[in-house]
N, C-alpha and C positions, 0 to 999 in steps of 0.2 A: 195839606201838608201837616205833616203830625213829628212831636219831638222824638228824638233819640231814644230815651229811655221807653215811651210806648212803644214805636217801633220793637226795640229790643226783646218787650214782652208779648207782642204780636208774635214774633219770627221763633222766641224761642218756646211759645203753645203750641207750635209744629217741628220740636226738633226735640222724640224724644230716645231713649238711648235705641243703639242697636244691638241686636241679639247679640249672645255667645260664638264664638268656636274654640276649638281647642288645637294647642301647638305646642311641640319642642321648645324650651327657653333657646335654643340657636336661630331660630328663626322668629322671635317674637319683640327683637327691639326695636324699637319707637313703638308698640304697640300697647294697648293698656288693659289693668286686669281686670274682668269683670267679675272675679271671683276671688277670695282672698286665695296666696300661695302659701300652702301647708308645707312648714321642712319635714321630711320622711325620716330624717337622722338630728342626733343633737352635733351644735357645732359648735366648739369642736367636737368630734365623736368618741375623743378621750383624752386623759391629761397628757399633756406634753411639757417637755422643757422650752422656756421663752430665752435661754440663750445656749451656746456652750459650756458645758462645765462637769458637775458633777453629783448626782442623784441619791438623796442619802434618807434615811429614816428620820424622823424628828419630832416625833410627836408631843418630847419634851424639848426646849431649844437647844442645840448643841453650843457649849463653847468656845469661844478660839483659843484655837492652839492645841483642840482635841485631832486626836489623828485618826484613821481609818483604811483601815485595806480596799483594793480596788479589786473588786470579783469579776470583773465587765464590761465590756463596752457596747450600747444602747445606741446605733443609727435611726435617723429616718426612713422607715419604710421596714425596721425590725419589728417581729413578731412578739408579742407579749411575752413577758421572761417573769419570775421571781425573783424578785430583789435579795431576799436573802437580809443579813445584818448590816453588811458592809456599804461600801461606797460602789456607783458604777459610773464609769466615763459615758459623758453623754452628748450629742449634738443638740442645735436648734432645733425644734418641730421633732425629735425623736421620741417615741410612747417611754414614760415614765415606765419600769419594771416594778411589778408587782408589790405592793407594799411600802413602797419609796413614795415622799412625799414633799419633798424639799430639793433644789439644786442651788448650789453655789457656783456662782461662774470661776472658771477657770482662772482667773488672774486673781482671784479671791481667795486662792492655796496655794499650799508652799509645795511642791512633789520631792519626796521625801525617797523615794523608791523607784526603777522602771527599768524592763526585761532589756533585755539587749536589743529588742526592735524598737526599743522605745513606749513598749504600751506598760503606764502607769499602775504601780503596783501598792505604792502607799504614802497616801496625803497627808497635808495638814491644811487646818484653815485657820485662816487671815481674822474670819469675823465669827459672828456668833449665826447661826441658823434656824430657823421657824418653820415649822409645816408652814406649806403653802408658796413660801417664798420663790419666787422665779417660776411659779408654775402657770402654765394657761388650763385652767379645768376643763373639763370636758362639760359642754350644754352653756356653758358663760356666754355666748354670742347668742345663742338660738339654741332655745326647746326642744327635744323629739316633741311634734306636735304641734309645736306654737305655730302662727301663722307670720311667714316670713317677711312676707308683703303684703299689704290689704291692698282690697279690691278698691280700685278707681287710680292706681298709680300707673304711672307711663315709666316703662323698662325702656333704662338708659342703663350703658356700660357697668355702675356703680350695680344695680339691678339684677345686672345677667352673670354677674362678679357673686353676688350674692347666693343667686339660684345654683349657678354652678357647683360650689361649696357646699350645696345643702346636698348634692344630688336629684333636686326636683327634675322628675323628666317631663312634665306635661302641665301646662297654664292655661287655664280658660284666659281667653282675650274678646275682647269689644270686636266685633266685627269691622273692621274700615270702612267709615263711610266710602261708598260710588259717587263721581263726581266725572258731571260731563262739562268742558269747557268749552263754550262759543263764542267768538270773535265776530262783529258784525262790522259789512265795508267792505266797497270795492276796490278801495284804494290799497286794500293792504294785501301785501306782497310776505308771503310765508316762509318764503325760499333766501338766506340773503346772498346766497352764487348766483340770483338774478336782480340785473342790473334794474334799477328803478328809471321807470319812465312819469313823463307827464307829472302828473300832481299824487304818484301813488308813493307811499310809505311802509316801510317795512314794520309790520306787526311785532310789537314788544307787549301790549294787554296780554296775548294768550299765552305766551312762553312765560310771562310771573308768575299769571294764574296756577299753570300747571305746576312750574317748581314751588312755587308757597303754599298749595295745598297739599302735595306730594310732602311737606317736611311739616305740616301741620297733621299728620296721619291719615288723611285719606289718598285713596286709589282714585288716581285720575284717568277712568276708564276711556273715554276721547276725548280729545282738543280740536277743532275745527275750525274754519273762517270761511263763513255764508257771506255773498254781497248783500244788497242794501234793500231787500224785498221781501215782503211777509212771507209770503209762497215758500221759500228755504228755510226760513228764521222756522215759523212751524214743520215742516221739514225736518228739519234740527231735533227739536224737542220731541216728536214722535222716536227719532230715532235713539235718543234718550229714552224715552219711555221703554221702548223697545228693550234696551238693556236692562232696563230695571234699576234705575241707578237711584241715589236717595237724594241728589242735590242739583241740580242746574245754575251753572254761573254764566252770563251775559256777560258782553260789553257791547255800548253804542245804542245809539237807536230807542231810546227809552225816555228822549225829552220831549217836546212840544211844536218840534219844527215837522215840512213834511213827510222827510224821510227816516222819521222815527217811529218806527213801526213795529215797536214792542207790546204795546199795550193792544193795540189790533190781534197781533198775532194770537196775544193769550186770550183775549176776550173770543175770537173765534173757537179756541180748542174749550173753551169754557172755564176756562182759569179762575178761582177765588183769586183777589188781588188782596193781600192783607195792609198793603200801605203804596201808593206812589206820591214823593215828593217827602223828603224829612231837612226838618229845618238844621242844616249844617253845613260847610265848608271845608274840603270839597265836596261835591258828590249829593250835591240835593235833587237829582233828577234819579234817585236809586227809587227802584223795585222791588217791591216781592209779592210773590203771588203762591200757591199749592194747586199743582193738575190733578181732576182726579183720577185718582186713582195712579199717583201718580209722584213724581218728584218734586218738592221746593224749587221756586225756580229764585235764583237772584241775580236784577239786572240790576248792574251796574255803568253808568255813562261811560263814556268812550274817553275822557282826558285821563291821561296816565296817572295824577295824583286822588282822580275820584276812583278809581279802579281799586288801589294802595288802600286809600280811605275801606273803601268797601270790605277790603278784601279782610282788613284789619281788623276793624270794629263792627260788622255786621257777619262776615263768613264764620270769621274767627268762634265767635262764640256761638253758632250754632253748628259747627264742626265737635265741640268741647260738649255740646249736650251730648248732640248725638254717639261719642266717646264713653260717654258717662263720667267726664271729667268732672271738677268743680270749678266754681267760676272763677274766673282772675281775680284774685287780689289787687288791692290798689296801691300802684305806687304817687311819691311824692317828690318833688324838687323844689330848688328856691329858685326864680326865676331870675335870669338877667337881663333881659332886656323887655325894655314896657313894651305893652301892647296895648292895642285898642279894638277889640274885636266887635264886629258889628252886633247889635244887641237882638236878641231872637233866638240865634245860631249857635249850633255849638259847632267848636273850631278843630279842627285835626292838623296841627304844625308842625314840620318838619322840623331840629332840632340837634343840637349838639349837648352831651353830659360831662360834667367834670366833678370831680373832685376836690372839695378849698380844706386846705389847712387842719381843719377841722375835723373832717370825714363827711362836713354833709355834700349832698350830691345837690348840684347848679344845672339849670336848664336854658343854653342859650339857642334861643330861636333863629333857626338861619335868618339869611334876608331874604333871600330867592324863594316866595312860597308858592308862585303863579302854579298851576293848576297842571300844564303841558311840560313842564322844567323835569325830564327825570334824573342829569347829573347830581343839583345838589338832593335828591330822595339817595343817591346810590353813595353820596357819604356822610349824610343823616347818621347820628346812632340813635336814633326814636322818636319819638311823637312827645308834644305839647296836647294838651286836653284843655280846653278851656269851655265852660260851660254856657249855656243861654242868658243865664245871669251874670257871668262876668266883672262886665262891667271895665273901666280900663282898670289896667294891670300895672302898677309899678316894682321896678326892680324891687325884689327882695319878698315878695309874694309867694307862698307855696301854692304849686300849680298840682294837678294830676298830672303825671307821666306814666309810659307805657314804650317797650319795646317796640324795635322796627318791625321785626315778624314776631307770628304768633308762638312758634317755639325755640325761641331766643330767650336769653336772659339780657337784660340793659347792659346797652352797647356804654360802657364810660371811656370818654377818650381822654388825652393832655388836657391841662385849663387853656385857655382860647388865647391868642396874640393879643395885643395892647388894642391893633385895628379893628377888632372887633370881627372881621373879614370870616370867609366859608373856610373851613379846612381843605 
């Protein structure tokens, strides 16, 4: 049995980034960049007006109460013009006319003059005016040139918002890690329009598996449920191999009793085992091993909270290598309620987060931590982290805290009821 943090540097000397491809910014969110995104244009691509009003020369300031003829009117989406001496009516986001340097907003002059259709012929202003004033420049956001996005960021909305604006048509991105997911047990039942018999149970490991690594960036190229025999279990993993996939996730079958026939199985295909057994709570009967030639395999036990566990703090981060991410950052919390975790282990607790008075952020540890519980996991907003050294824990201790999934940001809910009770 070996701690956390070795484990961690075990699994992630086998997880390292994956190649390039390249793609349209439409089709590249939640994807990440392996290459920095060069803007092809400067943005903005030329000055414009930041409100409605009116476009005037200024290079020395004008004062108020000077007046000026109106030569024009200047839309969004009008062609380049010569400004000329005078004044030109102008919308938001419409191209500054040539020479013009300055806008006063419209409620900032007096209209002195206007045609019979109403288009302004000759202003006054309210204040005094500056080159530059009201204008958005052209290149102020972004460079022709600059690079829009550096390599290793993950294109979110805000991202694709970005690229769009530059005009970038094409992103080197991290290939998606392959990811095959296997469920082990005869008892489990895939289907839930089939009614359960006997002592079988409807499989909830493989359908998380799949949706948490599906939103942690990889492609979950099969999900499957083998019964409770080496013979399929290898089976399995060949047919993984087969695909070429870069990660195998387990559940079941991976502790010490008879029908745990994980470690047979890989030892047969000839499996490196890099760690069986890490001293922590849940999930101390996890696995990891590399086939050759071949995918990372990670087994995880069969209780739905070592699954979570696993899935979080050991998939998570070699998912993020193989991205070419950077590692998590650590969060913190003030603890509310004591703990006493057993000494050796490090602890993965399920928890609730709030907010005091203050701004800082509270971590109360559910009560319900048993291992098989997945209601209170499914209104957790995250994890308690408490380490092998611990020690007991009294209220008002800052703990490690971390997200429920891996690409989530911390879940903060209300501050808790007086009864201390689950939400």
């Amino acid at each position: 049995m070996i701690r956390y943090d070795e484990a961690i540097v075990r699994l992630l000397a086998c997880a390292s980034r994956l190649p390039a491809e390249s793609c349209a910014p439409a089709a590249a969110s939640g994807r990440v960049l392996a290459g920095d995104a060069i803007s092809p244009i400067a943005l903005p691509s030329f000055d414009h007006a930041a409100m409605d009003g009116y476009a005037l020369a200024a290079p020395e300031p004008l004062e108020p109460g000077s007046e000026h003829l109106v030569h024009g009117s200047q839309a969004a989406g009008d062609d380049a013009r010569s400004g000329g001496s005078g004044a030109w009516e102008i919308m938001t986001g419409a191209r500054l006319p040539d020479g013009l340097d300055a806008v006063v907003a419209v409620e900032r002059t007096e209209l002195l003059d206007a045609a019979a259709d109403g288009r302004p012929l000759r202003i006054r202003l309210l204040d005094a005016l500056s080159e530059g004033q009201n204008v958005r420049h052209a290149g102020v956001d972004i460079a022709r040139g600059a690079v829009a996005l550096p390599a290793g960021t993950r294109i979110g909305p805000a991202q694709l918002m970005l690229l769009a604006g530059a005009g970038v048509r094409e992103v080197s991105v991290v290939r998606r890690p392959r990811v095959v997911v296997i469920g082990t047990g005869k008892e489990l039942v895939t289907d839930p329009a089939q009614p359960l018999a006997g002592s079988q149970i409807y499989s909830s490991n493989a359908p998380y598996l799949a949706a948490a690594l599906a939103l942690a960036g990889a492609e979950v190229v099969m999900c499957e449920v083998v019964d409770d025999t080496t013979d399929t279990y290898v089976d399995a993993l060949r047919r993984a191999q087969a695909a070429g996939v870069d990660l195998v996730v387990s559940t079941g079958a991976v502790s010490m009793g008879r029908y745990d026939f994980v470690p047979e199985a890989l030892r047969r295909l000839g499996a490196d085992v890099l760690f069986h057994k890490v001293a922590m709570r849940p999930g101390k009967p996890l696995l990891a091993a590399t086939l050759r030639d071949g995918p990372l395999v990670m087994a995880l036990p069969g209780t739905p909270m070592a699954v979570a566990a696993g899935l979080r703090f050991f998939v998570a981060p070699v998912l993020r290598a193989m991205l070419g991410l950077a590692p998590e950052a650590l969060l913190h919390a003030v603890l509310d309620t004591a703990q006493q975790p057993k000494a050796g282990l490090r602890h993965f607790l399920r928890a609730n987060f709030h907010l005091d008075a203050d701004g800082r952020l509270h971590a109360q540890v559910m009560p319900q931590q048993q291992p098989f519980r997945i209601a209170p996991f499914a209104a957790a907003d995250g994890w308690v982290i408490l380490d092998e050294e611990a020690g007991d824990c009294a209220p008002g201790r800052v703990v490690q805290v971390a997200s429920l999934d891996p690409q989530t940001g911390l879940a903060i809910g209300p501050a808790p009821d007086i009864s201390g009770g689950m939400r």
